[in-house]
C-alpha positions as CSV (number, residue, x, y, z in Angstrom):
1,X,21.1,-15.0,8.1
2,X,18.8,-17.6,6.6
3,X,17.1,-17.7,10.0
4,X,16.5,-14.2,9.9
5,X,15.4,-14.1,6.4
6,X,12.7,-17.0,7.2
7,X,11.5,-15.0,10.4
8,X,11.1,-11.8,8.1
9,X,9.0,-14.1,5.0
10,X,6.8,-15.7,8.0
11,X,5.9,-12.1,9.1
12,X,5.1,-11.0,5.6
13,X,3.1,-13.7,4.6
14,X,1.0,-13.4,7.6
15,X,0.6,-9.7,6.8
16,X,-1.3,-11.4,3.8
17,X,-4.2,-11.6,5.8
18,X,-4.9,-8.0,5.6
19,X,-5.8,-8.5,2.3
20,X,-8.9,-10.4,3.4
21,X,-10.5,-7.9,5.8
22,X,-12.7,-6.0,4.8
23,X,-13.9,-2.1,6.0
24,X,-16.7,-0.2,6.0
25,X,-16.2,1.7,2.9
26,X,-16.8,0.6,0.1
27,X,-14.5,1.5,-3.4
28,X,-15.1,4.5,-5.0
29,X,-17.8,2.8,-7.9
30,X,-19.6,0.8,-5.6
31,X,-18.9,-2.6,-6.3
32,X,-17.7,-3.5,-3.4
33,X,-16.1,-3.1,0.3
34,X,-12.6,-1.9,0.3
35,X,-10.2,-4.3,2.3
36,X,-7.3,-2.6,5.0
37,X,-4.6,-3.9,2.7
38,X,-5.7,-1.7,-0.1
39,X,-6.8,0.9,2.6
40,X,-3.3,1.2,3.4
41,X,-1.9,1.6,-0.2
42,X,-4.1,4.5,-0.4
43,X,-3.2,6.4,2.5
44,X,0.4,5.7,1.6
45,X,-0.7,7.5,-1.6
46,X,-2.8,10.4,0.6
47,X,0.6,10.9,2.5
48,X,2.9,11.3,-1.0
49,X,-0.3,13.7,-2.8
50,X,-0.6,15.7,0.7
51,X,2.8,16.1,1.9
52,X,2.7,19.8,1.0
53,X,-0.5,20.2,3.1
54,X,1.7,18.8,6.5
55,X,3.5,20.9,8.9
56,X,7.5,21.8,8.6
57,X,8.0,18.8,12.0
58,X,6.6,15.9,9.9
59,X,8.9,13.4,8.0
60,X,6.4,12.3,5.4
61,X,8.2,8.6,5.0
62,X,8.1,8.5,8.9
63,X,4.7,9.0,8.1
64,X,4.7,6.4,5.2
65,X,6.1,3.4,7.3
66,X,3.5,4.2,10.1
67,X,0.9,3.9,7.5
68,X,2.3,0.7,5.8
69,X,1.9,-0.9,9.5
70,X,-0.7,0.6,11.4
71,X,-4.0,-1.5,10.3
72,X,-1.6,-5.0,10.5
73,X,-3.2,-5.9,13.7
74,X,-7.2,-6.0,11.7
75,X,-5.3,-9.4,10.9
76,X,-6.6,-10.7,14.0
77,X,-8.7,-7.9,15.7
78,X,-10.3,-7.0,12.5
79,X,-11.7,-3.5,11.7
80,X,-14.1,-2.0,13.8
81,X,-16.6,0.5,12.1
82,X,-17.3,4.2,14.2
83,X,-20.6,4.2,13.5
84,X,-20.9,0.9,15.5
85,X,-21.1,0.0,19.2
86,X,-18.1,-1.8,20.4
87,X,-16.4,-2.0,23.5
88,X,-13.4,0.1,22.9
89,X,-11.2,-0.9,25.8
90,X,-11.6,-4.8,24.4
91,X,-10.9,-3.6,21.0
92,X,-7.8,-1.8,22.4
93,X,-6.6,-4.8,24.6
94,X,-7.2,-7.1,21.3
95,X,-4.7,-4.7,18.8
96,X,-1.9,-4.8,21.3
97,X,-1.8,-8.6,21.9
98,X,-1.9,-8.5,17.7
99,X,0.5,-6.2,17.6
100,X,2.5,-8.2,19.9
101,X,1.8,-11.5,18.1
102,X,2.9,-10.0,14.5
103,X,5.5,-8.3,15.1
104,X,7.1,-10.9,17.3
105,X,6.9,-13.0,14.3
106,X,10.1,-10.9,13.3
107,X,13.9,-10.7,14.5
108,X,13.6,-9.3,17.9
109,X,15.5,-6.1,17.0
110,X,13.0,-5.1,14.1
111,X,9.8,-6.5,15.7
112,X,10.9,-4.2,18.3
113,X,11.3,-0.9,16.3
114,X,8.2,-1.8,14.3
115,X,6.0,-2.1,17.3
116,X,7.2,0.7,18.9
117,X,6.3,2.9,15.5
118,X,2.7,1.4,15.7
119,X,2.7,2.6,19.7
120,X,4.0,5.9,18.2
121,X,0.8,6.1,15.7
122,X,-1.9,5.1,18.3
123,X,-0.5,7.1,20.4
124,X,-1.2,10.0,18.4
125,X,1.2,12.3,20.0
126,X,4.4,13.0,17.6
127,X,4.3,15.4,14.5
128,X,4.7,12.3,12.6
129,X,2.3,10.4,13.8
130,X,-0.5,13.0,14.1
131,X,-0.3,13.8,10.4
132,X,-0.6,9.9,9.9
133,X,-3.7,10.0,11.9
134,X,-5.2,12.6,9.8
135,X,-5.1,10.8,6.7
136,X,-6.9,8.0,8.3
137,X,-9.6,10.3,9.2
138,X,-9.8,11.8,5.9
139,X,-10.0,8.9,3.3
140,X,-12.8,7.4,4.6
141,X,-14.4,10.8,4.6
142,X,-13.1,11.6,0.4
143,X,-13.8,7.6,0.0
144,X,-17.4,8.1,0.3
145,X,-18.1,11.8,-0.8
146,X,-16.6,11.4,-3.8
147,X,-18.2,8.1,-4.4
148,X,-19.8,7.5,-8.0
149,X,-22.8,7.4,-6.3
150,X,-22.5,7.5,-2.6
151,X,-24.5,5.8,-0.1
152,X,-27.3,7.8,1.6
153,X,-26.5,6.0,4.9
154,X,-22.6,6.4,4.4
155,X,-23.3,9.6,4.0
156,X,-24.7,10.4,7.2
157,X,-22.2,8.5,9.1
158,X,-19.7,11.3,7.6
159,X,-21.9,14.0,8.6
160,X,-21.7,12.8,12.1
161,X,-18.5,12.1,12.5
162,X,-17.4,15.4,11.0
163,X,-20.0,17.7,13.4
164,X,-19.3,15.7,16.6
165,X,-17.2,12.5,16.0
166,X,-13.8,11.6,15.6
167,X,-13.9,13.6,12.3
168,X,-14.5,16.7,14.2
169,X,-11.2,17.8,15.5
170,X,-10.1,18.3,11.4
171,X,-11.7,21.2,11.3
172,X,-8.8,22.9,13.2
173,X,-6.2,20.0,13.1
174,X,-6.4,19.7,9.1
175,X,-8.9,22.7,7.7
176,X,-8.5,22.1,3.8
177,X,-9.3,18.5,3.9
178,X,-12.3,19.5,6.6
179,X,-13.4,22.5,4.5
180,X,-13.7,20.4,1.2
181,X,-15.4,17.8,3.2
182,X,-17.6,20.7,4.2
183,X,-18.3,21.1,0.9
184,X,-18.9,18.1,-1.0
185,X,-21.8,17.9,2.2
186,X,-23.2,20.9,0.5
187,X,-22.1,23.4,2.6
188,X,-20.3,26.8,2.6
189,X,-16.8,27.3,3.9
190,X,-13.8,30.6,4.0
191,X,-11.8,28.2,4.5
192,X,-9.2,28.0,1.0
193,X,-10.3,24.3,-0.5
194,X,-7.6,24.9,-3.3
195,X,-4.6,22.7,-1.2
196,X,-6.8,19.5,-1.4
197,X,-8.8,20.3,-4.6
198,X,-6.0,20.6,-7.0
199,X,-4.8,17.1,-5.5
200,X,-8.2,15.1,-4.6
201,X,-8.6,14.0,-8.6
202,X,-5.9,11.9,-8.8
203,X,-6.3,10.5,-5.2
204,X,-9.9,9.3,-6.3
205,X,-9.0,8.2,-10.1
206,X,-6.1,6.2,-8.4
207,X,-8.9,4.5,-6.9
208,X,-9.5,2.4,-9.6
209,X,-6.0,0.6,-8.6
210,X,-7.8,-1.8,-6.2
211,X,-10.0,-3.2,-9.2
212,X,-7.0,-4.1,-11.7
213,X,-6.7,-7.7,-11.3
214,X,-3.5,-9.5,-11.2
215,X,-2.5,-13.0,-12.1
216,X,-1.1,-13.3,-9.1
217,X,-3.2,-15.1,-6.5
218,X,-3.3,-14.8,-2.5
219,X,-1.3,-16.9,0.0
220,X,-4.3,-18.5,0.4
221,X,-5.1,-19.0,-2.9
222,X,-8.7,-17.7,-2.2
223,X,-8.6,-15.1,-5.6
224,X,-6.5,-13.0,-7.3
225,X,-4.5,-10.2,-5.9
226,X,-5.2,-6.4,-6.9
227,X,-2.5,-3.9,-8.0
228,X,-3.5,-1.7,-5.2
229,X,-3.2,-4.5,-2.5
230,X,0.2,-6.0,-3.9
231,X,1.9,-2.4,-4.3
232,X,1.3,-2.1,-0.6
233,X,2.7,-5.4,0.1
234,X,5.5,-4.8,-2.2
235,X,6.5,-1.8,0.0
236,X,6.0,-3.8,3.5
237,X,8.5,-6.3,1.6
238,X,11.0,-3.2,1.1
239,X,10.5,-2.3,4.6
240,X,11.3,-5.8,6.1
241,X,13.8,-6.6,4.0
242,X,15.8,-3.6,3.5
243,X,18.7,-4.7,5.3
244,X,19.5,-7.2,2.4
245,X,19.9,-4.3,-0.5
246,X,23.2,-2.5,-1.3
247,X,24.4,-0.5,1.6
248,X,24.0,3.1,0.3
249,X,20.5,2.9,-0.9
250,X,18.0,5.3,-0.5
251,X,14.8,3.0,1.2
252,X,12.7,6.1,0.9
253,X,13.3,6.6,-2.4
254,X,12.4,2.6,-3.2
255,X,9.2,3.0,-1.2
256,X,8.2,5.8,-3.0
257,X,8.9,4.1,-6.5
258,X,6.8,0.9,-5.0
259,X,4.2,3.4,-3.7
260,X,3.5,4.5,-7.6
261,X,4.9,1.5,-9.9
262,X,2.0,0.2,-11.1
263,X,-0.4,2.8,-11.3
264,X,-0.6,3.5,-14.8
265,X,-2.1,-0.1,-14.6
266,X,-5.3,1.5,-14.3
267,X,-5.1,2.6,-17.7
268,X,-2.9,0.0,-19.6
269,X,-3.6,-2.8,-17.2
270,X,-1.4,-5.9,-15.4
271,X,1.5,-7.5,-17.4
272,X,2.1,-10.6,-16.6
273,X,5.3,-11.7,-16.7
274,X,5.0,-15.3,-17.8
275,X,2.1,-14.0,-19.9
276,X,2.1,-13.2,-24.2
277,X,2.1,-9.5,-24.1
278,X,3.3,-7.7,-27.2
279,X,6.0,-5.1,-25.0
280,X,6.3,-2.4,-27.5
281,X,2.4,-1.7,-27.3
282,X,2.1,-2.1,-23.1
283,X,5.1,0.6,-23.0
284,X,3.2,2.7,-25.2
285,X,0.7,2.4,-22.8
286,X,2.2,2.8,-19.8
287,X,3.4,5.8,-21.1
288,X,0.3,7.4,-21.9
289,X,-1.0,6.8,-18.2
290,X,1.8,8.2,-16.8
291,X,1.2,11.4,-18.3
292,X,-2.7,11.1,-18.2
293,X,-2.6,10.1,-14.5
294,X,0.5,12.4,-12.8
295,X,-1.2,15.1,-15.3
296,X,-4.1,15.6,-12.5
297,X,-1.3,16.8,-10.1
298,X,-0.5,20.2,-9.5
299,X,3.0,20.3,-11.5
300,X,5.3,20.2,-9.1
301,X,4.7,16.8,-7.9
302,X,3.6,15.9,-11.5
303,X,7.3,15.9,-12.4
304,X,8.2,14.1,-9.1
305,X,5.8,11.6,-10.0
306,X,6.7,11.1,-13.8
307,X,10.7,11.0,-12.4
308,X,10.0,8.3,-9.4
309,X,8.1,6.2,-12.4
310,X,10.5,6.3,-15.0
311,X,13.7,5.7,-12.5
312,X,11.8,2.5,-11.4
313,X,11.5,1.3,-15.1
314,X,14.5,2.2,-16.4
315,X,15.9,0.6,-13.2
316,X,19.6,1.9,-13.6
317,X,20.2,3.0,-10.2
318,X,20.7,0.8,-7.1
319,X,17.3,2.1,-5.6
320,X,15.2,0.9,-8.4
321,X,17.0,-2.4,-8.8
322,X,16.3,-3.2,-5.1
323,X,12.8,-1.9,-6.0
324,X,12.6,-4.6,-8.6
325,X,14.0,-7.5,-7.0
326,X,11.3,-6.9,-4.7
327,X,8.6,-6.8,-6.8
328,X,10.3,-9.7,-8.4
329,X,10.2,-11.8,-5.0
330,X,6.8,-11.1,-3.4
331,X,5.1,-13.3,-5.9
332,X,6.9,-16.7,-6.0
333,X,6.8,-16.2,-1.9
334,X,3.1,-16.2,-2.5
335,X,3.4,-19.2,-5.0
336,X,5.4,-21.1,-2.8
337,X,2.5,-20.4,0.2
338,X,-0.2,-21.4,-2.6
339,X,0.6,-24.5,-3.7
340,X,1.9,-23.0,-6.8
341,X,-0.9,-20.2,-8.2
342,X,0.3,-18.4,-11.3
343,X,3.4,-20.9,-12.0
344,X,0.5,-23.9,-12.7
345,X,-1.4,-21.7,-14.5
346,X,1.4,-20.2,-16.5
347,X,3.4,-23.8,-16.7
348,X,5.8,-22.1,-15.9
349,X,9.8,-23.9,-15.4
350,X,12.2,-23.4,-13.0
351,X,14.7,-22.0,-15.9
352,X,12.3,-19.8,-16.3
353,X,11.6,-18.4,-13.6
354,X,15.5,-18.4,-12.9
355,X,15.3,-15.8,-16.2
356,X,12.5,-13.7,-15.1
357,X,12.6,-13.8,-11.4
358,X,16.8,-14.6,-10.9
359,X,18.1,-12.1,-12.6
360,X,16.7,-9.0,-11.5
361,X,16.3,-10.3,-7.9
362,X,20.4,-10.9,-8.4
363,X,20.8,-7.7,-9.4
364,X,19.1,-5.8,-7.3
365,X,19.5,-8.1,-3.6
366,X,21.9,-11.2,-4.1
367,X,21.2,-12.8,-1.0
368,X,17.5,-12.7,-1.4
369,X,17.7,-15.0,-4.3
370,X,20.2,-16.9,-2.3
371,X,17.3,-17.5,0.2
372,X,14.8,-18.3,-2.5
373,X,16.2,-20.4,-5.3
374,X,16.2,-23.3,-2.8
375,X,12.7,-22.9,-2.1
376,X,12.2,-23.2,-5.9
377,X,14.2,-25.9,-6.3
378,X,11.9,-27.8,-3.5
379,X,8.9,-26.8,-4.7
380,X,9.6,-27.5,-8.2
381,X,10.9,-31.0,-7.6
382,X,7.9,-32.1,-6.4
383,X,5.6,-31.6,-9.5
């Protein structure tokens, strides 16, 4: 088991790397290019928001773990613009060796079944995995329409994707999103925009996720992590190392309270946990942004939203204890890959982190912290 468990930390600590390439697109104020890490989060999020928008066939947490995976081989390919020239058959024969190479990092069984539902999303031929592929088509679209101010240039390479580029197919494949589009270029449409308008607020205020800084730093230790980033790394972590929870929990159920944990950060900000942060206040907070931020949903899925969020803090059930061991664990493995990030600059002890990090890890995936106090222990005897 520890073998398989040191396999499954290698392949997630590579998937680190995501965080540090960047797309096209920039974030939704300008300030800077969004990275596929983030990119990822938020189609996760566009899957959740739209799932009333896709067909009766499609499994939306199918669609979810196709999403989590399907930009992990940018970690050595990297992303490749439309509105450049590339040679697409290289590009191609470079994402399958990566896809090879990363997922082999894992036990053959789930490297297998991973790879094979990345095939399934470039292939672009199940229910699943066409829905999948029409959220990646449409955020880069919303990303830049709805920018604060959006980029003449980016602009156009919207326009010409949607009249005669890979874009262009929406219009019957997906007609709210391509209608609203439509719109937001200035144009006209019949076509009912209600389905994506009553949902497209909160899928650009949530946004604002990839610029709440953490005190969390990358594996590489080259800056700080975002909330946006580290929710979807939190939910690759759920993913991989699912097998190590409580038999009868729901995964689906954890990934969607991953998916949504920590975006009333956008309003109430990151709490650290070896920071001084007067509790009662950030609650107060946190509940305020809840409401504020579900509010923009149509109701329905404001009160799944509100209910996901407030299971994962109460976290009573077995779902959102799992779901907080894992948050729990993803940043001491990034610690233990950085030479020591937030600990040093917390002074943090080992009793410590035994407190904050042991115990809901125990409680939520026994053998997990089985795997990692060790690795503490190491690390820690060496400073």
């Amino acid at each position: 088991m520890t073998n398989r468990l040191d396999a499954q930390v290698s392949f997630l600590k590579e998937a680190d790397r995501l965080k540090s390439v960047n797309r096209a697109n920039l974030l939704l104020d300008g300030s800077r290019p969004e990275n596929s890490a983030e990119h990822s989060w938020h189609l996760a999020l566009y899957a959740w928001t739209l799932a009333p928008l896709a067909g009766p066939d499609v499994n939306m947490f199918r669609v979810l773990h196709m999403l989590l995976l399907h930009d992990l081989v940018e970690v050595d390919a990297g992303d490749h613009p439309i509105h450049e020239t590339h040679d697409w058959a290289e590009v191609e024969r470079r994402e399958l060796l990566a896809a090879q190479r990363i997922f082999g990092l894992l036990p053959d069984d789930q490297g297998q079944r991973l790879h094979d539902l990345w095939l399934e999303f470039e292939a672009d031929t199940s229910p699943d995995a066409r829905f999948a592929k029409q959220l990646d088509r449409c955020q880069p679209i919303f990303q830049t329409l709805c920018a604060a101010a959006p980029v003449p240039e980016h602009v156009e390479i919207v326009r010409d994707n949607m009249k005669g580029g890979r874009a262009a197919y929406l219009e019957h494949a997906f007609p709210p999103a391509y209608a609203k589009a439509h719109v937001l270029l200035g144009f006209d449409t019949e076509t009912d925009t209600a389905p994506i308008s009553t949902r497209l607020p909160f899928l650009t205020e949530t946004d604002k996720l990839k610029s709440v800084l953490r005190a969390s730093r990358l594996a590489d230790n080259s800056r700080r992590e975002n909330s946006a980033e580290h929710s979807w790394h939190v939910m690759l972590h759920a993913l991989i190392l699912a097998e190590h929870a409580a038999p009868e929990i729901d995964l689906d159920r954890v990934l969607e309270m991953l998916l949504l944990h920590d975006i009333v950060e956008i309003d109430a900000g990151d709490n650290p946990i070896h920071g001084q942060v007067n509790q009662v206040e950030m609650e107060a907070k946190e509940q305020a942004a809840s409401k504020r931020l579900f509010g923009l949903l149509p109701p329905p899925q404001q009160q799944r939203g509100m209910a996901i969020w407030t299971e994962f803090e109460a976290a009573a059930t077995p779902e959102a204890q799992f779901a907080k061991a894992i948050d729990r664990l993803q940043v001491p493995i990034l610690n233990l890959a950085n030479g020591g990030g937030t600990w040093r600059e917390y002074e943090v002890t080992l009793p410590q982190l035994e407190q904050r990090v042991g115990v809901p890890i125990r409680k939520g995936a026994p053998a997990l912290w089985d795997w990692l106090f060790p690795h503490l222990e190491t690390a820690f005897a060496r400073h």
